[in-house]
N, C-alpha and C positions, 0 to 999 in steps of 0.2 A: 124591655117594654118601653115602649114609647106614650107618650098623653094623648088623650083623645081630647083634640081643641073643644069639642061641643058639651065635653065635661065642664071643662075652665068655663066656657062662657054658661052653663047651668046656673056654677058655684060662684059666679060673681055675679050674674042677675039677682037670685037670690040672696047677696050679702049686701051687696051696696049699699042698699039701702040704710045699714046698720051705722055708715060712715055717714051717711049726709044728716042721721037721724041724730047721731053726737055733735056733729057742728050745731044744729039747732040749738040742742041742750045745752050747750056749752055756751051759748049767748043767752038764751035764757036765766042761767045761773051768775051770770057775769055781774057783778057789784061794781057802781063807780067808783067808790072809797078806795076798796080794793088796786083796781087799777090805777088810780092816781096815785097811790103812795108807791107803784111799782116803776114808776117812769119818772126822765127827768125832767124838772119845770124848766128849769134855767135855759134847756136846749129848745122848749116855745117859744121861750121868750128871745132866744134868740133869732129865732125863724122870724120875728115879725107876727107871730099870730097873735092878730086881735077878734076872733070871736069863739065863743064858746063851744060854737060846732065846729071850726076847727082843731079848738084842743080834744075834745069827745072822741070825734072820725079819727084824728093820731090814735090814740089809747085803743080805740076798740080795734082799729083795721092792727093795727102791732100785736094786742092777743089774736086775734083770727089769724093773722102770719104763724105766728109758731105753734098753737095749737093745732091748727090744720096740717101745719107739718106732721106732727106727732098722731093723731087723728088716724091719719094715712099711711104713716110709716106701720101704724100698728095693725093695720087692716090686710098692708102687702104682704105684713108679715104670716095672717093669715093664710092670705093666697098660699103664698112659699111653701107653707106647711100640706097644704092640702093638694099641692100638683106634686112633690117631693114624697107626700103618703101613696099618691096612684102608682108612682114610678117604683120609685125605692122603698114601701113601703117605712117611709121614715116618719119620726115622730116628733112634738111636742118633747122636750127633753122637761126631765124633773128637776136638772141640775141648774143651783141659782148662774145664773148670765148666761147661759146656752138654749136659746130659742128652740134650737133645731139637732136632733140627731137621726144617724142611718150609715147602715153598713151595702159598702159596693168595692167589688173588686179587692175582698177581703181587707179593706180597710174601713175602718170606724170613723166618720167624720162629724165632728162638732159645732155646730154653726152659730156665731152671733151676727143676728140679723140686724140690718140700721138701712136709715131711708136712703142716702147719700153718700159716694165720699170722703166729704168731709164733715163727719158727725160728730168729732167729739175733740176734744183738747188734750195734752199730753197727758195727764192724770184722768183722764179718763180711757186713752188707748193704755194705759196702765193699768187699769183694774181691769179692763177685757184680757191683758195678759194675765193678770194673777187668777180670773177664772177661770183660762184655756187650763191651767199648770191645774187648777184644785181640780177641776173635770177631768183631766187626764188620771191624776193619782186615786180619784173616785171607782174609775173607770177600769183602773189596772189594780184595783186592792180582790174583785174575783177573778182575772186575767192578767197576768203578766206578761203575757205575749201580744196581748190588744194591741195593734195597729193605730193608734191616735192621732187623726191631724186636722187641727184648729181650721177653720177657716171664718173670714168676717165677710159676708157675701153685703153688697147692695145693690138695692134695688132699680137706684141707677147711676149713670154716670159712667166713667171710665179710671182704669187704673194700668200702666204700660208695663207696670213691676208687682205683679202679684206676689211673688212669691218675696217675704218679707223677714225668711228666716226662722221666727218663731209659729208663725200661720203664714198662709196663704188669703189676699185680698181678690173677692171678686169682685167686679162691679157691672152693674147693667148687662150686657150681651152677657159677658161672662159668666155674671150668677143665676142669670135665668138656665142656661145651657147647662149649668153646674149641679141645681135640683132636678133637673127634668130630662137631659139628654139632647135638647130639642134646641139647635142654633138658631130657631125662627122664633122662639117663644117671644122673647121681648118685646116684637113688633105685633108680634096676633095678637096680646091682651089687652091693648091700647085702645081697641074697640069694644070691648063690653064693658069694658071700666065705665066709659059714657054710656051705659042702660038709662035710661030716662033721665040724661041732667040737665036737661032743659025745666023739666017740671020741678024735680026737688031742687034746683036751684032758685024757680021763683017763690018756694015756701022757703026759702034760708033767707032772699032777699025782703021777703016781707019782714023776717023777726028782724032782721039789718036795723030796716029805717024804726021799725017801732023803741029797736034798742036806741038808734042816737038819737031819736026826737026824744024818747023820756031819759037819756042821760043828759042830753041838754038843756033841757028846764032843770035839772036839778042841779047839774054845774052853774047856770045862772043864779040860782037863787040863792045857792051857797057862798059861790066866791067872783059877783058881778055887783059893783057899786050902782047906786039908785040913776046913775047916767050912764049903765048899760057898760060901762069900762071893767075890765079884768080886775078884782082885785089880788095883783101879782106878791104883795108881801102876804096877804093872806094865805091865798095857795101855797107858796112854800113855806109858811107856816106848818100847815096842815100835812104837807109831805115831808117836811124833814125837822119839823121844831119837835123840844126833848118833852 
């Protein structure tokens, strides 16, 4: 069985929205204290930044970077799930660290799903191993003959050495071809992913500027002496004093 494109593009008109509606939220909830005890002052001050909306615009555009990351990875993750149910009827697994499972070609495959690449550090491609090995022994405690083979797909990018010994890495062309069947997928979903982002991008872009205009009066009035200067011993006060 192969995916019917006009399925995909249904299932992403319909969901998009779910992504742009959490970036919103996600500035919305966003605290300045928060953020400023999470970054470091010393490296503004070393930039030369002297005003308050450029320390603000650093803080917030750095949370929107990696929250949007994550945002997104977890929404593709969806996708994956839902063109992988049309084909292979595969599922949502129950199992902690396995996004993804489904049987083809008489084998059982396990999937940890990630946005990129390069997603994680050694002690973290370490715990995706020790989950492949508990989901395997999960998996063969009512089958002992189960076929089990790990794979870590992402969503994009490239990988020249998939096969990695203990699982199999795919990446972009790769793992789209790998849920679905389809060596085209990768490039046909590119277009409904953009469903209306012109419009809900100018509702992200308004909570934008409301968040730095009101993080910037309040970083001034916190840590900006009465002549409008940074006050620098104070801010690292506040982010790193005991």
């Amino acid at each position: 069985m192969t995916i019917d494109i006009d399925c995909v593009y249904g299932y992403v008109e319909n969901n998009i929205g779910n992504f742009h509606q959490k970036r919103i939220e996600s500035l919305d909830k966003l605290k300045l204290d928060k953020i400023l005890k999470r970054k470091n002052p010393y490296l503004f001050k070393a930039k030369y930044v002297l005003t308050a909306e450029q320390i603000v615009k650093g803080l917030v555009d750095a949370h929107i970077s990696s929250n949007e990351e994550t945002l997104f990875g977890n929404w593709l993750e969806g996708l994956a799930v839902f063109i992988n149910d049309r084909v292979y009827s595969g599922r949502k697994s129950g199992i902690t660290g396995i996004d993804l499972e489904f049987d083809k070609d008489s084998i059982r495959y396990i999937v940890s799903i990630k946005s990129g690449p390069n997603w994680g550090n050694s002690s973290q491609v370490k715990k995706m191993l020790t989950d492949f090995k508990t989901a395997k022994k999960i998996l063969r405690t009512s089958n002992s003959q189960l076929n089990v083979v790990a794979v870590n797909g992402c969503c994009y990018g490239q990988d020249k050495h998939p096969d990695k010994g203990d699982y199999f890495k795919y990446c972009g062309q790769q793992f789209w071809e790998f849920i679905s069947g389809d060596d085209k997928l990768f490039t046909e979903i590119i277009e409904p992913i953009g469903y209306k982002a012109k419009e809900r991008n100018d509702d992200f872009i308004q909570s934008y500027a409301q968040v730095i205009n009101k993080f910037t009066r309040e970083f001034a009035n916190l840590f900006c002496k009465d002549t409008g200067e940074i006050d620098w011993q104070h801010l690292v006060s506040f982010n790193s004093g005991s």
